[in-house]
ZALUMMI-587651 format. One line per field, with one value per residue (C-alpha): residue number from 1; y, x, z; residue in one letter. Coordinates in steps of 0.1 Angstrom, whole numbers. Each point is the difference from the previous one (the first is absolute). Example, Ala and Ser with C-alpha at 12.3 -4.5 7.8 and 13.67 -1.06 7.14 Angstrom:
# ZALUMMI-587651
num: (1, 2)
yy: (-45, 34)
xx: (123, 14)
zz: (78, -7)
residu: (A, S)
END
This chain:
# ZALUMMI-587651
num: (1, 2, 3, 4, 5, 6, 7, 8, 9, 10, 11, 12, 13, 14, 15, 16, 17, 18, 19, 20, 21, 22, 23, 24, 25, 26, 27, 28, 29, 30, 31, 32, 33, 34, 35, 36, 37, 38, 39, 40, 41, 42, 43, 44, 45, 46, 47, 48, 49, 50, 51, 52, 53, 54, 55, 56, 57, 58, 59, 60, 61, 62, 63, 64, 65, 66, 67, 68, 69, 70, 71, 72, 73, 74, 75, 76, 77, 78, 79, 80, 81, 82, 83, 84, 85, 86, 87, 88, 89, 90, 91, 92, 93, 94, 95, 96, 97, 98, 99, 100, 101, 102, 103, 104, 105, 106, 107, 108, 109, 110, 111, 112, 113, 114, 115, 116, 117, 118, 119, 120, 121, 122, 123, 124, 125, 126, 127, 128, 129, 130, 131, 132, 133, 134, 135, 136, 137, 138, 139, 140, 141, 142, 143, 144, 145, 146, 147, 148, 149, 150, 151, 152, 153, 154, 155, 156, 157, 158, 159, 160, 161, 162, 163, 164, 165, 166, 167, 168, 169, 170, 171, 172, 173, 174, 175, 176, 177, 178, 179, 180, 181, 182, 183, 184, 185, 186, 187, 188, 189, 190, 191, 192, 193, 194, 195, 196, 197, 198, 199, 200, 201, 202, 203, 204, 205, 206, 207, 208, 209, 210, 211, 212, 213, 214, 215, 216, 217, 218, 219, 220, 221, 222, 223, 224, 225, 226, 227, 228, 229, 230, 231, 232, 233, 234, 235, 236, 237, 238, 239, 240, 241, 242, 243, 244, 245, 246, 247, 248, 249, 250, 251, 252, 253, 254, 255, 256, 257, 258, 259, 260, 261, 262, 263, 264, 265, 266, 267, 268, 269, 270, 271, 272, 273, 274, 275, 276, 277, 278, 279, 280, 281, 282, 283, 284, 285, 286, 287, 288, 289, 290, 291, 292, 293, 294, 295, 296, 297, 298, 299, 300, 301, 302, 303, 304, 305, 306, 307, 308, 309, 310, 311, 312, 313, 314, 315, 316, 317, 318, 319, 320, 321, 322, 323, 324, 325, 326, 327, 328, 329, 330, 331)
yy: (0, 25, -10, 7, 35, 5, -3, 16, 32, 0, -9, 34, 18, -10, 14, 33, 0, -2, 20, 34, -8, -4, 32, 22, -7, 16, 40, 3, -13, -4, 31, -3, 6, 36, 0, 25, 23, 22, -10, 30, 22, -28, 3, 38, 5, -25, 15, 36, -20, -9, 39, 22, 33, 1, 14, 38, -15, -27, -24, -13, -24, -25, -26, 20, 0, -33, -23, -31, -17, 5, -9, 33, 20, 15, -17, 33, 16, 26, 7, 24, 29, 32, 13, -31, 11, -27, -6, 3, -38, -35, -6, -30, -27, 6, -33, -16, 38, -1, -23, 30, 22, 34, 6, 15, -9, 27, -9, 34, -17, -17, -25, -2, 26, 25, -12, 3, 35, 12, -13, 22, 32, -8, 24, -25, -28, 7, 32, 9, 12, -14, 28, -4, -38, 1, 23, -25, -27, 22, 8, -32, -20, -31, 4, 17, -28, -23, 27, -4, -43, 4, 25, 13, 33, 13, 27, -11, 16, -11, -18, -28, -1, -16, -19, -21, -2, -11, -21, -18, -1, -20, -26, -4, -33, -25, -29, -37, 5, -35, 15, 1, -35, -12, 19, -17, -36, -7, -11, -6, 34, 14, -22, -2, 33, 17, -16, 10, 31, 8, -16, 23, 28, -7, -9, 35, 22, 14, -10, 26, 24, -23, -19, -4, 1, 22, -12, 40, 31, 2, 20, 27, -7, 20, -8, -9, -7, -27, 18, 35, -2, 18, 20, 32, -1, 27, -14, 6, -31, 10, 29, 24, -5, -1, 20, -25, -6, -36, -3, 11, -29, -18, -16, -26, -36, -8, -33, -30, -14, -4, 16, -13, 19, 33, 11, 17, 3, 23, 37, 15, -36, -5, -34, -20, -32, -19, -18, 35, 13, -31, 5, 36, -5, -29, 28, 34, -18, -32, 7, -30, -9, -23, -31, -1, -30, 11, 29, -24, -26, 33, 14, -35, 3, 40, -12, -27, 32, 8, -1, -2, 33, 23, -13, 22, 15, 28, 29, 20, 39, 20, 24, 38, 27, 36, 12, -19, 16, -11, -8, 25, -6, -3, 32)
xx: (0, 29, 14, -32, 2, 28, -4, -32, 16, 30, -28, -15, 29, 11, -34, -1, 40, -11, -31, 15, 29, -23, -21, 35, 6, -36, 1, -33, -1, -32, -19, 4, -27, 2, 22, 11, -34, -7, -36, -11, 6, -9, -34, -1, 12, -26, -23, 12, 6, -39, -9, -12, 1, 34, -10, -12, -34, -1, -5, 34, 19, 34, -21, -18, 29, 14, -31, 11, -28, 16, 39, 6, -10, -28, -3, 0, 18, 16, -24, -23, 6, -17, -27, -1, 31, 21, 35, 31, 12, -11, -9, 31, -9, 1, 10, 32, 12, 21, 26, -2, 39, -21, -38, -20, 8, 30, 13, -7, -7, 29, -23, -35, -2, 14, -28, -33, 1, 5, -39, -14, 13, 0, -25, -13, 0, -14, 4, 6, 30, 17, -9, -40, 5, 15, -25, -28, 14, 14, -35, -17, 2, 4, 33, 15, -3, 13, 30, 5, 4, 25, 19, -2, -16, -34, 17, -4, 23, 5, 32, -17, -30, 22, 18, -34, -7, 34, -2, -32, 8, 33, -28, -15, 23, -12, 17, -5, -6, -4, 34, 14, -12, 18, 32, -1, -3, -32, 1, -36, -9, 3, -12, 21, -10, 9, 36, 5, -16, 30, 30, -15, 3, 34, 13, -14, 19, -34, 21, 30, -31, -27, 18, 5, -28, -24, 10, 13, -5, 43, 10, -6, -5, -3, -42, 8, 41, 0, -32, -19, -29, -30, -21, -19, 10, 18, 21, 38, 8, 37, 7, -28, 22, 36, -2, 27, -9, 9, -27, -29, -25, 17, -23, -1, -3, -37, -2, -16, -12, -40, 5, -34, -19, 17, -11, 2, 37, 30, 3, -29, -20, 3, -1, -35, 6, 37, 1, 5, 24, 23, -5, 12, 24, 17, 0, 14, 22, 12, -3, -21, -30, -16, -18, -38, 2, 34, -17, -28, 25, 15, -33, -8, 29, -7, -33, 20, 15, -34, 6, -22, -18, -1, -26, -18, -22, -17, 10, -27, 8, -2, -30, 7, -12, -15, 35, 11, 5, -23, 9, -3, -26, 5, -8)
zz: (0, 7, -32, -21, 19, -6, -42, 2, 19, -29, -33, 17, 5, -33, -17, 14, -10, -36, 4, 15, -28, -27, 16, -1, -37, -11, -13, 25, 36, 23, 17, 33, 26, 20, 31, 22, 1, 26, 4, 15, -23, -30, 16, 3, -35, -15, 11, -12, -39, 0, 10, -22, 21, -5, -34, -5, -14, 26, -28, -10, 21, -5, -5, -29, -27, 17, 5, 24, -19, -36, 5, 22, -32, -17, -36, -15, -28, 21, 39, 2, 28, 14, -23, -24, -6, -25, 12, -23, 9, 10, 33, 12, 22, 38, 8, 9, -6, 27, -22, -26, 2, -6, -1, -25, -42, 2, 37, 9, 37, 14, 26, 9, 27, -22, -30, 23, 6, -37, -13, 35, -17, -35, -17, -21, 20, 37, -1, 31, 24, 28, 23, -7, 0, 37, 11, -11, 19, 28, 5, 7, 32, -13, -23, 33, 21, -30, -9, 34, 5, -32, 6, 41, -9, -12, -20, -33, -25, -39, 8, 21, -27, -25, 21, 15, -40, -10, 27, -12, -35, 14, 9, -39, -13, -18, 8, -8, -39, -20, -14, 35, 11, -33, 11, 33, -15, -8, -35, -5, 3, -32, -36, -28, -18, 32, -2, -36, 3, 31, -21, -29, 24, 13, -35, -21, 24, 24, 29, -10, 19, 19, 25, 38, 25, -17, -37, -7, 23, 3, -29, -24, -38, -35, -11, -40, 7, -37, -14, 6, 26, -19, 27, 3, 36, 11, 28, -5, 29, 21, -25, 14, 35, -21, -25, -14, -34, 4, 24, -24, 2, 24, 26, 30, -14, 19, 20, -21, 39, -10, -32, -12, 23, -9, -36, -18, -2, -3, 12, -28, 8, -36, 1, 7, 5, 11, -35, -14, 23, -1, -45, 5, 29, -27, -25, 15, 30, -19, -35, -5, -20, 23, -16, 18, 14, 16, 13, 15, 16, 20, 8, 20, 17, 12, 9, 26, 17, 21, 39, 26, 1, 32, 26, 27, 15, -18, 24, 22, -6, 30, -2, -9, 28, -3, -2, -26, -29, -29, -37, -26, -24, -39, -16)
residu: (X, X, X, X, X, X, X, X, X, X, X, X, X, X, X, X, X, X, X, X, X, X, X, X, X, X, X, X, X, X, X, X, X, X, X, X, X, X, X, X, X, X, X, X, X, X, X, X, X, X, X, X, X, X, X, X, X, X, X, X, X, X, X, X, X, X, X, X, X, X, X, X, X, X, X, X, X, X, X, X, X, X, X, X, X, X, X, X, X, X, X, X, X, X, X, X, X, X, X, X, X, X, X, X, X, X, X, X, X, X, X, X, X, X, X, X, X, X, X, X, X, X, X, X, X, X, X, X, X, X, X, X, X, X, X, X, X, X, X, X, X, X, X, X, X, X, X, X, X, X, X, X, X, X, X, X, X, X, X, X, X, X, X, X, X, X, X, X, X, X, X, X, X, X, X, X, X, X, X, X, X, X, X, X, X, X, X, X, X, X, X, X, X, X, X, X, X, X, X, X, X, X, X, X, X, X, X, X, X, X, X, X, X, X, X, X, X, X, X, X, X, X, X, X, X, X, X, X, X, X, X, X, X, X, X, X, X, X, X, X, X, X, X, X, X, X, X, X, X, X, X, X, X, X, X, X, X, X, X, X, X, X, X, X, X, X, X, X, X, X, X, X, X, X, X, X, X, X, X, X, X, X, X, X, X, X, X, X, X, X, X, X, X, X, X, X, X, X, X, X, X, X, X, X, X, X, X, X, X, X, X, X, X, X, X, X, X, X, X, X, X, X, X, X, X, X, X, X, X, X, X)
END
């Protein structure tokens, strides 16, 4: 019996040996789950994601341009903000955007924290300001007390706004994809078209850009580097920030993690429907004409990149008092 043990404890040890070996060899590794969360301030911060009074029309929240029912975004060309107003860019998925090295299309945002107070103030986003947001929330008993378990004080400034919403969009990974479960050694968890449709990806050159954790959010590329990108969009990508002329058009490579859920695709949303953005991306990137059925084999595997979506507990808003300031209707 010590003996069968024994072999049984080295057939394991020998598995996991070639599984984490095989695992290291891949462009993309697993997401793995949040850690390290202060879940007071997670908890405080969803809450002020869901709430649309941080918005000048009290209309408008995160959650609004970055749906946690639609992938974290809103399947819109580019999101619509204050006053109908129709935004110059696509609207990126929210989650696993802590893995991202900037935020926003043009990394204008260096972390999360830094990103969450820009839509607040944005004209035509929320349309608000920092100082009017605080005030709101300042002004109702209920945030107090919960400003006040996160971060020791009931003085509520801007600073520890984004941090509670940083903190919860830290939570929003999507782990334990059927991609991920292959990764780890489960070999039935992805068909033969899913297979070919990864080696296709590996073999064309997508992971030159899509790889690690998030498959892409780690680098800065030229939109049409073989081929011209054709787009009425105005968006100039890093240049606007730059002014380096090799930066014109150069944005962040988006994460492929649940990459079905988050049409349409590209900065302008130009692209409907993944089997057009992997044609185009072949095209303009890679310099490829891409055969259909190629296309469709790589499609079936992006589909195998959905995670297990955020769960919770829609959050309870703490009600607003005669002193709180009230939204500004659309005139």
């Amino acid at each position: 019996m010590k003996l069968s043990k024994t072999i049984l404890s080295l057939v394991i040890s020998a598995t996991l040996s070639v599984s984490v070996t095989a695992m290291a060899d891949e462009p993309i590794q697993p997401v793995q789950a949040a850690s390290g969360i202060n879940t007071a301030q997670a908890e405080l911060g969803k809450k002020l994601f869901f709430d649309p009074r941080l918005s000048r029309s009290g209309f408008i929240s995160c959650n609004s341009c970055h749906n946690l029912s639609m992938g974290g975004t809103d399947n819109l060309t580019t999101s619509i903000g204050h006053k109908w107003n129709q935004g110059p860019i696509n609207s990126p998925t929210v989650l696993n955007s802590s893995l991202n090295i900037a935020q926003f299309w043009d990394g204008r945002a260096k972390d999360l924290k830094e990103q969450a107070g820009g839509p607040i103030a944005n004209p035509g986003e929320m349309a608000s300001n920092h100082e009017i947001a605080v005030k709101v929330l300042q002004s109702i008993p209920g945030y107090r007390k919960e400003f006040k378990a996160a971060f020791g004080t009931e003085q509520i400034d801007i600073d520890k706004v984004t941090q509670a919403i940083a903190e919860f969009e830290k939570t929003l990974k999507t782990p334990d994809s059927r991609f991920d479960q292959w990764l780890k050694g489960d070999k039935n968890a992805l068909n033969q078209t899913e297979l070919a449709g990864y080696q296709l990806f590996k073999e064309t050159g997508c992971t030159a850009c899509h790889y690690g954790e998030a498959v892409g959010g780690t680098s800065f590329q030229k939109m049409g580097l073989v081929q011209p990108y054709k787009t009425d969009n105005k968006a100039l990508g890093v240049y606007a920030l730059t002014k380096n002329e090799a930066d014109r058009y150069k944005f962040k490579v988006p994460t492929l993690r649940n990459v079905e859920l988050t049409y349409p695709y590209f900065h302008d949303g130009g692209a409907q429907t993944l089997s057009e953005a992997v044609s185009t991306m072949a095209k303009i990137q890679l310099g490829k004409d891409m055969p259909q059925d190629q296309v469709d084999k790589i499609v079936a595997f992006l589909k195998t990149l959905t995670g297990k979506q955020p769960q919770f507990t829609l959050p309870i808003l703490p009600p607003s008092v005669d002193s709180t300031p009230r939204p500004e209707p659309f005139k």
